[in-house]
MMTF fields as JSON, N, C-alpha, C and O atoms, coordinates in Angstrom:
{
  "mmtfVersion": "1.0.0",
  "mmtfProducer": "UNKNOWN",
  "numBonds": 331,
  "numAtoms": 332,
  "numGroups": 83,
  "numChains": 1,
  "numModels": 1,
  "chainsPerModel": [1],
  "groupsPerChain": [83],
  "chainIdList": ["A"],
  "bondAtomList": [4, 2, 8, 6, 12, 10, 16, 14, 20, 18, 24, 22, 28, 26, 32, 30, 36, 34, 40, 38, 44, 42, 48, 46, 52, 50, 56, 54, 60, 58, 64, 62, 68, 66, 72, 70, 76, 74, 80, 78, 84, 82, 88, 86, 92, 90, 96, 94, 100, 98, 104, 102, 108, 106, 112, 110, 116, 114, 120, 118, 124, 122, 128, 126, 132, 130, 136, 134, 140, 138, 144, 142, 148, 146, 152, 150, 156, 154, 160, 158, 164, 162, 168, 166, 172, 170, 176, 174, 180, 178, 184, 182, 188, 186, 192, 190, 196, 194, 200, 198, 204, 202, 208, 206, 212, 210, 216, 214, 220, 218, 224, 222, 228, 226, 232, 230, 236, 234, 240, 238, 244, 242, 248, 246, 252, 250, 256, 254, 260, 258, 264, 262, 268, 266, 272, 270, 276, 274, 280, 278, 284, 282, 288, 286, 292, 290, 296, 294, 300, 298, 304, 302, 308, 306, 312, 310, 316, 314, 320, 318, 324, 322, 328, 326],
  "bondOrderList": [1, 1, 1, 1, 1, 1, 1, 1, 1, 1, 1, 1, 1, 1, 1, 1, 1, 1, 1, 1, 1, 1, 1, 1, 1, 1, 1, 1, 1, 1, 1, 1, 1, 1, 1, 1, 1, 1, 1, 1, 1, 1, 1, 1, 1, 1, 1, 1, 1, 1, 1, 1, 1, 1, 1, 1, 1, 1, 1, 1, 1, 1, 1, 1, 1, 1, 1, 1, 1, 1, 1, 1, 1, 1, 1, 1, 1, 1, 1, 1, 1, 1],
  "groupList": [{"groupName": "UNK", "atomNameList": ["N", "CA", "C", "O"], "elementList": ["N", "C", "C", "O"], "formalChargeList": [0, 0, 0, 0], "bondAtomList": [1, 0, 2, 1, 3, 2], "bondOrderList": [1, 1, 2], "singleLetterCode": "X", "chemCompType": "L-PEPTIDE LINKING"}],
  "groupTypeList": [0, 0, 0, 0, 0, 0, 0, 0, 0, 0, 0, 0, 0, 0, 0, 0, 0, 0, 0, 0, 0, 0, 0, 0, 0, 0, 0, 0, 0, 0, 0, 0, 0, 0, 0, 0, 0, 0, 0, 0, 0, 0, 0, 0, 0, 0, 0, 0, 0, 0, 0, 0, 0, 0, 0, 0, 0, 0, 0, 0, 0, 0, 0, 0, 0, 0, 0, 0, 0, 0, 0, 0, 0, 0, 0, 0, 0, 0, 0, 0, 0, 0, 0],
  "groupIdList": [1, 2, 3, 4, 5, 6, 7, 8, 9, 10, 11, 12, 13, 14, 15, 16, 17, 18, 19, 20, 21, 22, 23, 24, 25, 26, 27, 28, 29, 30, 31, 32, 33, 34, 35, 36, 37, 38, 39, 40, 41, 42, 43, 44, 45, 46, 47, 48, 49, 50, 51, 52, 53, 54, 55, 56, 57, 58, 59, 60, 61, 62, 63, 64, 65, 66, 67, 68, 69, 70, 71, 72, 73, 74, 75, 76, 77, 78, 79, 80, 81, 82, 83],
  "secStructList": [7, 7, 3, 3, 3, 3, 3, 3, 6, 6, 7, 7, 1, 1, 1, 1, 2, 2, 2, 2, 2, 6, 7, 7, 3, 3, 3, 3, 1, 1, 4, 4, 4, 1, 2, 2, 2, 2, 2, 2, 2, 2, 6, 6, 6, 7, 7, 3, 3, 3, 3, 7, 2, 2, 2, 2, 6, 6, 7, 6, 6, 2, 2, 2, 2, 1, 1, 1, 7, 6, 6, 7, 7, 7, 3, 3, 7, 7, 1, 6, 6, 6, 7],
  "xCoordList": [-1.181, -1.878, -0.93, -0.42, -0.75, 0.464, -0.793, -1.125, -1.153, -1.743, -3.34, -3.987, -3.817, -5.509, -5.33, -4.651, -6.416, -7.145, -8.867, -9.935, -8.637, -9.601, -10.485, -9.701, -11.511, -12.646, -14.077, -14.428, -14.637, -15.834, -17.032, -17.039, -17.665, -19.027, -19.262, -18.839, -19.732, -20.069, -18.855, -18.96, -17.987, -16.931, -16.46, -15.973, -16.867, -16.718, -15.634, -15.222, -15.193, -13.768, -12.56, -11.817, -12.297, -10.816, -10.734, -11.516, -9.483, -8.835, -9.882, -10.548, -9.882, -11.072, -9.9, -10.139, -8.61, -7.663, -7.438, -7.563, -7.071, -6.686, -8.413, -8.547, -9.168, -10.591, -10.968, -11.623, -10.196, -10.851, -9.64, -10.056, -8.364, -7.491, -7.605, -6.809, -8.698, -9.362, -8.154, -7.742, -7.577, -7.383, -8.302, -9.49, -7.403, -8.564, -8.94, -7.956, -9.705, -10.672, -12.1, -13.11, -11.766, -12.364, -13.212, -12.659, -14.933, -15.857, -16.161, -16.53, -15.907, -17.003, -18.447, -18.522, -19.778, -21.092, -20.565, -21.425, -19.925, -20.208, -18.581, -17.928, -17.851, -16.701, -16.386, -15.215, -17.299, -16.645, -15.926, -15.105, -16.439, -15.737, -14.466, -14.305, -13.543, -12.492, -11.649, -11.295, -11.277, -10.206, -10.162, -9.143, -11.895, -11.773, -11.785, -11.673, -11.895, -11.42, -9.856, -9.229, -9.122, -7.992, -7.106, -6.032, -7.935, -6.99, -7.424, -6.535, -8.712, -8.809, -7.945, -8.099, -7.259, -6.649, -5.167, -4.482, -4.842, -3.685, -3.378, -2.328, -4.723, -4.513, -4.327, -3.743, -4.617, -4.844, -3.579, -3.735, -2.305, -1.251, -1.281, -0.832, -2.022, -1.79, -0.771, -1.017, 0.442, 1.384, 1.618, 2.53, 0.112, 0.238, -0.862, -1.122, -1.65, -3.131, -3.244, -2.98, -3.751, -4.034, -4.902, -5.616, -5.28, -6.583, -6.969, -6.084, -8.44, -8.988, -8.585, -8.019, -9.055, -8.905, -10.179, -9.941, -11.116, -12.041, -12.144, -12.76, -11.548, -11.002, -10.201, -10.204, -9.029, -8.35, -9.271, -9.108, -10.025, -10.554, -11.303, -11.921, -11.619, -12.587, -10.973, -11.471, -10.01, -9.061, -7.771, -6.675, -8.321, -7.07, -5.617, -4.417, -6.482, -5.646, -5.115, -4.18, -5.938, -5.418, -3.858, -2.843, -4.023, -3.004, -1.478, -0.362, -1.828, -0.85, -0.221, 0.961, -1.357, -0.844, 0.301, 1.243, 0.063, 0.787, 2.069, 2.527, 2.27, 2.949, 4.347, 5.148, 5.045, 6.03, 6.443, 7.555, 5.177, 5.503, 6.358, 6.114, 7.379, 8.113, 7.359, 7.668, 6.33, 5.767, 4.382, 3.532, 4.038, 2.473, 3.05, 3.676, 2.506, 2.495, 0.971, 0.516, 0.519, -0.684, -0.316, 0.811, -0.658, -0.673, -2.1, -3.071, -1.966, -3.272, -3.053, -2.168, -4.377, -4.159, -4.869, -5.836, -4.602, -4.994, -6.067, -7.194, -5.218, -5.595, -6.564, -6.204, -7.773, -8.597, -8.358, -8.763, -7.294, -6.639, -5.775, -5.821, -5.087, -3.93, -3.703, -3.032, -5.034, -4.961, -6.321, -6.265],
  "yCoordList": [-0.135, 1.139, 2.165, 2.084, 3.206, 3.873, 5.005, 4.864, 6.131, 7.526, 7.258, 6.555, 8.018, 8.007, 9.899, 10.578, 9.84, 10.996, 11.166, 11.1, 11.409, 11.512, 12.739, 13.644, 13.2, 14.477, 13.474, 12.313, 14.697, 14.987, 15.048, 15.926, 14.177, 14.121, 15.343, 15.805, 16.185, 17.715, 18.598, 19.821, 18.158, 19.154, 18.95, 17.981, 20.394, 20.409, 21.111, 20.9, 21.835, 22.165, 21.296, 21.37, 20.52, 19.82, 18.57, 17.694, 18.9, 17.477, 17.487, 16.496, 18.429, 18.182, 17.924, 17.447, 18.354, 18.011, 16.383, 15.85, 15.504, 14.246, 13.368, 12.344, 14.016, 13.687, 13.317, 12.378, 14.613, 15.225, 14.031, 13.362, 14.018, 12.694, 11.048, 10.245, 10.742, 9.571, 9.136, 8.009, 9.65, 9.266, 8.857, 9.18, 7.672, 6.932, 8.625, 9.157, 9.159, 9.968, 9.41, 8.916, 9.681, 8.771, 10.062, 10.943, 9.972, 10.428, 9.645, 8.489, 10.744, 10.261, 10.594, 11.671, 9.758, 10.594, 10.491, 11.177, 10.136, 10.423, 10.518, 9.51, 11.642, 12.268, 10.852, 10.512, 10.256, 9.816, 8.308, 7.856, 7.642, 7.024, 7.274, 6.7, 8.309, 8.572, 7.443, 6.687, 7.184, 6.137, 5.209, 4.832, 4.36, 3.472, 3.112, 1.99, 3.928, 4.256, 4.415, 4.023, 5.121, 5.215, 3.686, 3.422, 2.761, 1.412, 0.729, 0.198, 0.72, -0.365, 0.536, -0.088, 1.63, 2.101, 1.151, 0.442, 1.251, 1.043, -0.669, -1.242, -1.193, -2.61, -2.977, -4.06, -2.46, -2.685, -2.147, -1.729, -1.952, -1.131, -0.078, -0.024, 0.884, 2.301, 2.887, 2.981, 3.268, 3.918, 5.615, 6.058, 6.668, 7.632, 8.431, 8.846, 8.759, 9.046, 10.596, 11.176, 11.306, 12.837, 13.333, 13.485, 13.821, 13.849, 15.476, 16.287, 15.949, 17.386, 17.514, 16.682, 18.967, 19.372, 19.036, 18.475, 19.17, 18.326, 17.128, 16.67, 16.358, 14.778, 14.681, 14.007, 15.834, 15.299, 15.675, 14.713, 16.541, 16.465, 15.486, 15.805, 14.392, 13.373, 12.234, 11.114, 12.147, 11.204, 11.198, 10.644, 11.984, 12.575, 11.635, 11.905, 10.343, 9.059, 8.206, 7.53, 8.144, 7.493, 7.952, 7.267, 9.627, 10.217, 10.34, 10.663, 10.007, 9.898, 8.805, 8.734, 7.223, 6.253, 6.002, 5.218, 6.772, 5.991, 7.767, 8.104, 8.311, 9.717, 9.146, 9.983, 7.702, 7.311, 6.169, 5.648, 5.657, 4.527, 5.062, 6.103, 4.214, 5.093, 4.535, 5.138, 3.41, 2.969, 3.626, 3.037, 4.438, 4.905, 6.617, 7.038, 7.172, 9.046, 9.674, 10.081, 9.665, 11.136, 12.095, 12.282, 12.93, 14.474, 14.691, 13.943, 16.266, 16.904, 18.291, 19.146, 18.066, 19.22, 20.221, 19.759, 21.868, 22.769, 23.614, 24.095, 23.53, 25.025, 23.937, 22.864, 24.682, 23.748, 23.712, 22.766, 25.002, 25.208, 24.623, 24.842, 24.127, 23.42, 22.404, 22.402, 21.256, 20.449, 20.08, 19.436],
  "zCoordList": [-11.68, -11.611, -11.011, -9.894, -11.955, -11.369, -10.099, -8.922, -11.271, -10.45, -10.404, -11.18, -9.27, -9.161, -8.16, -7.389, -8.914, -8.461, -7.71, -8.32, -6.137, -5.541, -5.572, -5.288, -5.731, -5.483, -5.081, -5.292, -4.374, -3.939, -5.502, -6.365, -5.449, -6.987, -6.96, -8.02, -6.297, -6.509, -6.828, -6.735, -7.112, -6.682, -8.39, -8.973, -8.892, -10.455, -10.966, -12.107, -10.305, -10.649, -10.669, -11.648, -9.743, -9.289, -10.303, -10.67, -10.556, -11.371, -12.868, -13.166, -13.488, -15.044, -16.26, -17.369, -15.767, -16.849, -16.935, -18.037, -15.656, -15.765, -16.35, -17.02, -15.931, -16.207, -17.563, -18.015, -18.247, -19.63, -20.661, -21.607, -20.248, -20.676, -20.497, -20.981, -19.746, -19.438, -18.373, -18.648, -17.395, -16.126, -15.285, -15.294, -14.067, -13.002, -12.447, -11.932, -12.473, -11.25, -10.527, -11.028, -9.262, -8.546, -7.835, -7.177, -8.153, -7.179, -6.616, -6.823, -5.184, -4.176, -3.651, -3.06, -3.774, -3.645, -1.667, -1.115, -0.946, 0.177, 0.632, 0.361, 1.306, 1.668, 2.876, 3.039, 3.505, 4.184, 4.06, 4.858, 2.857, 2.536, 1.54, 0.463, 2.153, 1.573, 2.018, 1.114, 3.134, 3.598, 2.913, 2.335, 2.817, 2.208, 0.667, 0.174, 0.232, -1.369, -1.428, -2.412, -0.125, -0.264, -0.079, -0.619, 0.883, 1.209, -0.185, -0.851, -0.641, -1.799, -3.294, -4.343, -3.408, -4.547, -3.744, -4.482, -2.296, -2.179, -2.412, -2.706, -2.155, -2.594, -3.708, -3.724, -4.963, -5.933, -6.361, -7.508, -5.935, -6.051, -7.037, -8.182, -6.206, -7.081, -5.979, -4.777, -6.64, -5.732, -5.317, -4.619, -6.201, -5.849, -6.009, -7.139, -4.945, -4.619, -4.433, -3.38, -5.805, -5.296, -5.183, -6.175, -3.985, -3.287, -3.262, -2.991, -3.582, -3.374, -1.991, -1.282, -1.657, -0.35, 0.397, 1.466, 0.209, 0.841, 1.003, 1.965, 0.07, 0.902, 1.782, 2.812, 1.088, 2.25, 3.7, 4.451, 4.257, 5.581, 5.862, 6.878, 5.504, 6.08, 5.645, 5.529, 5.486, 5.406, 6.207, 6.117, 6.966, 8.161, 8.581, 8.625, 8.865, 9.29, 8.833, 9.26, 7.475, 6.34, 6.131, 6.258, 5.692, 5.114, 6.159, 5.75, 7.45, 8.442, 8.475, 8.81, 7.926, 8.268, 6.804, 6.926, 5.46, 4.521, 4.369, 3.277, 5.268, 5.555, 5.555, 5.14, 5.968, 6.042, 5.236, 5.325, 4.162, 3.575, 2.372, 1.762, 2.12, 0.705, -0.53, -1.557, -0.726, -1.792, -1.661, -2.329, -1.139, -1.391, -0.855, 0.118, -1.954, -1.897, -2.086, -3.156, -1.249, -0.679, -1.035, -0.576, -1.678, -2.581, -2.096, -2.208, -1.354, -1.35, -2.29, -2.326, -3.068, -4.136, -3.375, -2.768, -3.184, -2.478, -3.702, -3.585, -4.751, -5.346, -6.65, -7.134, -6.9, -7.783, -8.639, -9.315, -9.381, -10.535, -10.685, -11.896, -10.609, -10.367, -11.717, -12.749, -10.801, -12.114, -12.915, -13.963]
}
């Protein structure tokens, strides 16, 4: 599993391009299990996790703890346009 893409279930703007191409996009009905959506993508070796901006705030520690791993990359997408 190379890429995954994290958002918020309500959150209808972010990530509709990788969506609309049948990429992993991953809702969440509850923000706070971001972490743990983030350790079970990392188990499953997905090596690069891009996360809305509202995930990223409930994944604070997560994103610190894999900040130095060179096999796992955290991308927080800011702008909803983007992708």
């Amino acid at each position: 599993m190379g890429v995954s893409w994290i958002k918020y279930e309500k959150d209808k703007e972010s990530f509709k391009l990788p969506e609309v191409l049948g990429f992993d996009v991953v809702k969440l009905k509850n923000l706070e299990d971001a972490d743990k959506k983030i350790e079970e993508l990392v188990k499953n070796d997905c090596r690069t996790i891009i996360i809305s901006n509202d995930v990223a705030g409930y994944s604070e520690d997560i994103i610190k703890k894999y900040n130095k791993d060179p096999n796992v990359k955290i991308v927080i997408s800011f702008d909803k346009d983007i992708l």
